[in-house]
N, C-alpha and C positions, 0 to 999 in steps of 0.2 A: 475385338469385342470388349474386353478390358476396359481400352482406352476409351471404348465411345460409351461403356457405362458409368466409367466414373466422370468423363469430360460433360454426360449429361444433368449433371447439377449445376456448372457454370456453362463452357460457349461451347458450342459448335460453330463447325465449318458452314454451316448458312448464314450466320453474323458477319461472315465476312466477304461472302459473296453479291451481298444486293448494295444493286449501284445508286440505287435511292439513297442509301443510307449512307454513301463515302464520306469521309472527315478529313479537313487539311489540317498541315502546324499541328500545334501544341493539340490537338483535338484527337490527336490520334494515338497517342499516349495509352491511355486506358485498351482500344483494342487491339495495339501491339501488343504489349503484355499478356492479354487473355489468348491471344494468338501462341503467342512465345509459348505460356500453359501449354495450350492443349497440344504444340508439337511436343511437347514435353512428355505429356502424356502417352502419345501416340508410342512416341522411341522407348519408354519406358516400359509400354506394353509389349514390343517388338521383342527387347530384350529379353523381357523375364519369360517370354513363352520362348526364344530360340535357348536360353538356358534350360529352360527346364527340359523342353524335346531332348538336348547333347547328353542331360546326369541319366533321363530316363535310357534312352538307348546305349551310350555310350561309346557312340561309335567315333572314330577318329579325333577323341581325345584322351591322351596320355594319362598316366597318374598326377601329375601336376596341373595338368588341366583340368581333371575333373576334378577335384581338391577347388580350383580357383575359381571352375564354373558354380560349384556352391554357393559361393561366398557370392561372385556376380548375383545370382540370382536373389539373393537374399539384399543385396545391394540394389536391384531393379525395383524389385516388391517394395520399398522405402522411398524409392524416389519417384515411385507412381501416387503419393498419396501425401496431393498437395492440396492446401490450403487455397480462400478466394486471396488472400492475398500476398498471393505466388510464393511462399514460404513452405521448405520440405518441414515435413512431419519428422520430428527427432523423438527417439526414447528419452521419455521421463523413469529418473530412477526414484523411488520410493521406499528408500528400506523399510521394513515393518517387523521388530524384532520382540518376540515373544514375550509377555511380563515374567517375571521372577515368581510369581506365583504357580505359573505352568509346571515347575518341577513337583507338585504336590500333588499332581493329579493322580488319580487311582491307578492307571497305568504304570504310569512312573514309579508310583508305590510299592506296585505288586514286582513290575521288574525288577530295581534293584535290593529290594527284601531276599526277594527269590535268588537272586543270582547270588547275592554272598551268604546265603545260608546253604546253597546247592554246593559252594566250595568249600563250607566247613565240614558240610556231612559227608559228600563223596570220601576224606581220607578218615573218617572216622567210620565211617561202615567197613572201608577197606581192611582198618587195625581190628575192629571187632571180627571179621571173617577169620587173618589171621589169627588168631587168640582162639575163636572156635575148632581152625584146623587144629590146630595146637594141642588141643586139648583132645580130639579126635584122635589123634596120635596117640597120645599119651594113656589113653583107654585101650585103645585097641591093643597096644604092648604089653599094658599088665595083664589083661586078656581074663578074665572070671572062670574058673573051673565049673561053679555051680549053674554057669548060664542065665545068669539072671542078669536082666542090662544094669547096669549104675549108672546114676548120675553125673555127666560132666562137669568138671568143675571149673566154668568159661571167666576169665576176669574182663567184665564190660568197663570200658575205656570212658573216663571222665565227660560228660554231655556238656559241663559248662563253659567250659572252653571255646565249643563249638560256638553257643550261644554269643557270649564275649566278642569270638571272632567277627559274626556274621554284624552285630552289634558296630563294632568298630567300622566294617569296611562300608554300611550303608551311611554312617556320619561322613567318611572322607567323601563317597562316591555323590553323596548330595551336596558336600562343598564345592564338588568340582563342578557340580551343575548348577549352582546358583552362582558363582564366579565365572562358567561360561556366558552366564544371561546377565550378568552386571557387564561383561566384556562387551556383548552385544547391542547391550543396550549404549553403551560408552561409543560403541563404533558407529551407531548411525545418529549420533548426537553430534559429534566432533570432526567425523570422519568424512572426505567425499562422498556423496550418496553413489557414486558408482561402483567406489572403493568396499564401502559398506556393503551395497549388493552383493559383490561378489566374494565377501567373508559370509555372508548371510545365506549364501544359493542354496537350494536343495540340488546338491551330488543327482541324488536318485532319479527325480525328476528330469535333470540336466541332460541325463546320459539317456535317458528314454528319448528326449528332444533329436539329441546327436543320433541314437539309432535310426531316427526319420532321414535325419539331413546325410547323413554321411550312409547310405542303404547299400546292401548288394545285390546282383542282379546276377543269373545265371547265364545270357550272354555274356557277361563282360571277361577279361581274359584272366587265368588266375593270380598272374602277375599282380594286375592290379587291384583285384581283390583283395590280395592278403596286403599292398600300400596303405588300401582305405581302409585296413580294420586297422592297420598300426597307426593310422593318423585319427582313427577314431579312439586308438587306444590313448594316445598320446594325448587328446583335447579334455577325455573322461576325467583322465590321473591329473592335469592340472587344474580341472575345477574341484575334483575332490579335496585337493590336496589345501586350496584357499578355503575350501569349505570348513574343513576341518582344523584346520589351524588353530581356532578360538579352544575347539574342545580341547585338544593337547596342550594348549598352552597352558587352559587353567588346569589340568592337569598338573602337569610339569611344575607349577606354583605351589597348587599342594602338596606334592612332595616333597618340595623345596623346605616345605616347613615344617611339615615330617621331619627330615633329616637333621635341622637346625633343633628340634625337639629332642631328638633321638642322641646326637652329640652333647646336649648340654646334660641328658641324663644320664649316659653313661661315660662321661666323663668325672663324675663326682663318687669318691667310695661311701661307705657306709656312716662316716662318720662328716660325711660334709667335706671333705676337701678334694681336691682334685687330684686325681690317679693319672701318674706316670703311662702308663698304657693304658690300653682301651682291647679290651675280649670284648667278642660279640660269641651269643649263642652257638653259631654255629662253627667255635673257634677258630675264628683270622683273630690276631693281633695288627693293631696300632703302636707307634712309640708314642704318637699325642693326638689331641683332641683333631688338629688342626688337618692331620694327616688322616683322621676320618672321614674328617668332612667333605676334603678337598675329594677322595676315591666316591664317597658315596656322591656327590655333588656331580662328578664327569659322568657317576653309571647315568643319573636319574635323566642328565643332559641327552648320553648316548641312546639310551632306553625308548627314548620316549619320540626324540629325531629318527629313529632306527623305525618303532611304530607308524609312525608317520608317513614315511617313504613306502613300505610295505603296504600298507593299509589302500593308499593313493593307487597303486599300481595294482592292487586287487580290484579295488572299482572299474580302474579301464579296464583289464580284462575280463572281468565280468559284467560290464558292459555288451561284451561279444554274444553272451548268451541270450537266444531270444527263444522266448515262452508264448505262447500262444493264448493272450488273454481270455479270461473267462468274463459272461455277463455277471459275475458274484466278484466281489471283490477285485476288479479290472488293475486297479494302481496300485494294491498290494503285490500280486503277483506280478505285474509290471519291474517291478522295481529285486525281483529276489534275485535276479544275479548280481547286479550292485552289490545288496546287502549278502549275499556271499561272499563275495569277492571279498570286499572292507574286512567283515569277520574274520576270513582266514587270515589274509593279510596282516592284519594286527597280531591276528596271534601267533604267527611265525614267525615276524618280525621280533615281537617281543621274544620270543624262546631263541633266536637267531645272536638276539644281543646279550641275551644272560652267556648263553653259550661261550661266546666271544671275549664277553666282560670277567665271566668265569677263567678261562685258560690264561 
């Protein structure tokens, strides 16, 4: 049925059955080919429908088969959908990569405001709580004969610092998204449009796709059930992992300059000359600048590689999770296991490397 709806905007098989109409030589040219088409078509439709019956049922084909009958099909579906002048239909790639003014949007705004001001006050509510117990203590022990409450006397923990910090971390955090979107923009300027697409993909998106194409099925045997989620795992985690590459890369630059920042100022003592070693707050010593740079320069390397890996692998696996979209917001909740996955994953990742980078 396929084949005879698409073959009915060029030939059909009555074109070539009336004998009225026979052509010799060079005359037969044109209805050879529209012939050739529409056997073309017909096998084409043949195909994609005996693949699709095999993924849907799944019967007597293996995990490598069904893996292959996908890909068939999706290979059938592409070569049923030709052109009058017998040419298959190829994907055109299009990258189309965001302006540099998208980081400024109210969204964006409110996120990364939010998130580094949520990291300066969470350890600053923490120190003021202790300080409160503190002082809780400390009353309770002298303990008043006459019963009367007194006054605590709480020391509240400096607010501007907080300020400062949250301050600082939304400059880095918008550096690194305007130098993701200048990368972006570089990649589908310069770059193969294919190559670019798949720097460009939306992960989230992607993996919703794959949960269509790569699906489970409650006949099929467990065996190969748990094949298809590790091959669905394994397709997730490498689109993520191109997907994301721009964001950590420009990442990993800003830090890069961070650190070349942080080196040339604590390298110099109070009088302008440069110091023999190098203290850091949290007292490590260096003997030189050089031997700064190079540790922090491997962490920022390790750090950020180590992110990356984790983060990719938390998409495939949360990919596995399937939510049951709602008519309100369908593509948001679509996509929350991804975006768990990615979250934890980075953030384990990154606790995983400090760990590591620490001992």
């Amino acid at each position: 049925e396929v084949g005879g709806a698409v073959a009915g905007e060029g030939t059909t098989p009555k074109d070539f059955g009336d004998d009225n109409n026979m052509k010799h030589g060079l005359a037969l040219i044109p209805d050879l080919a529209s012939a050739t088409r529409y056997a073309a078509i017909c096998a084409g439709s043949a195909h994609a429908a005996k693949a699709a019956v095999s993924l849907k049922r799944g019967e007597g084909v293996g995990s490598q088969g069904y893996l292959a009958t996908a890909s068939e099909l999706d290979e059938a579906l592409i070569s049923m959908k030709t052109s009058n002048n017998n040419t298959i239909m190829k994907k055109v790639y299009s990258p189309q990569p965001e302006p540099l003014v998208s980081v400024f949007r109210p969204r964006t705004l409110l996120v990364v405001l939010g998130r580094n001001f949520m990291s300066g006050l969470v350890p600053w509510m923490n120190e003021l709580q202790d300080n409160i117990n503190e002082a809780a203590e400390e009353s309770a022990g002298e303990g008043s004969d006459d019963g009367e409450e007194e006054m605590m006397d709480v020391e509240v923990p400096p607010f501007r610092p907080v300020m400062a910090k949250a301050a600082r971390g939304s400059v880095r955090d918008y550096a690194v998204l305007l130098l993701k979107r200048g990368m972006e923009i570089f990649a589908s300027a310069f770059l193969d449009p294919h190559a670019a697409c798949k720097l460009l993909k939306d992960h989230h998106a992607s993996a919703r796709r794959k949960r269509l194409r790569y699906f489970f099925d409650h006949r099929q045997p467990l065996r190969l059930r748990v094949q298809v989620g590790l091959y669905r795992v394994k397709r997730s985690s490498q689109t993520a992992a191109r997907s994301a590459l721009l964001g950590f890369l420009a990442e990993l630059c800003v830090n890069e300059v961070l650190v070349i920042y942080r080196t040339v100022q604590l390298s110099r003592d109070e009088d302008g000359t440069y110091a023999d070693t190098i203290e850091e707050d949290e007292g490590k010593r260096f003997s030189d600048s050089l031997e700064y740079f190079q540790r922090q320069t491997a962490s920022n390397f390790a750090r950020v590689s180590c992110r990356l890996v984790f983060a990719s692998v938390g998409v495939g696996f949360g990919s596995l999770i399937t939510v049951a979209e709602p008519k309100v917001l369908p593509q948001a909740v679509g996509k929350l296991g991804t975006v768990l996955g990615f979250a934890v994953g980075d953030f384990c990742g990154g606790k995983i490397a400090d760990y590591l980078l620490s001992q």
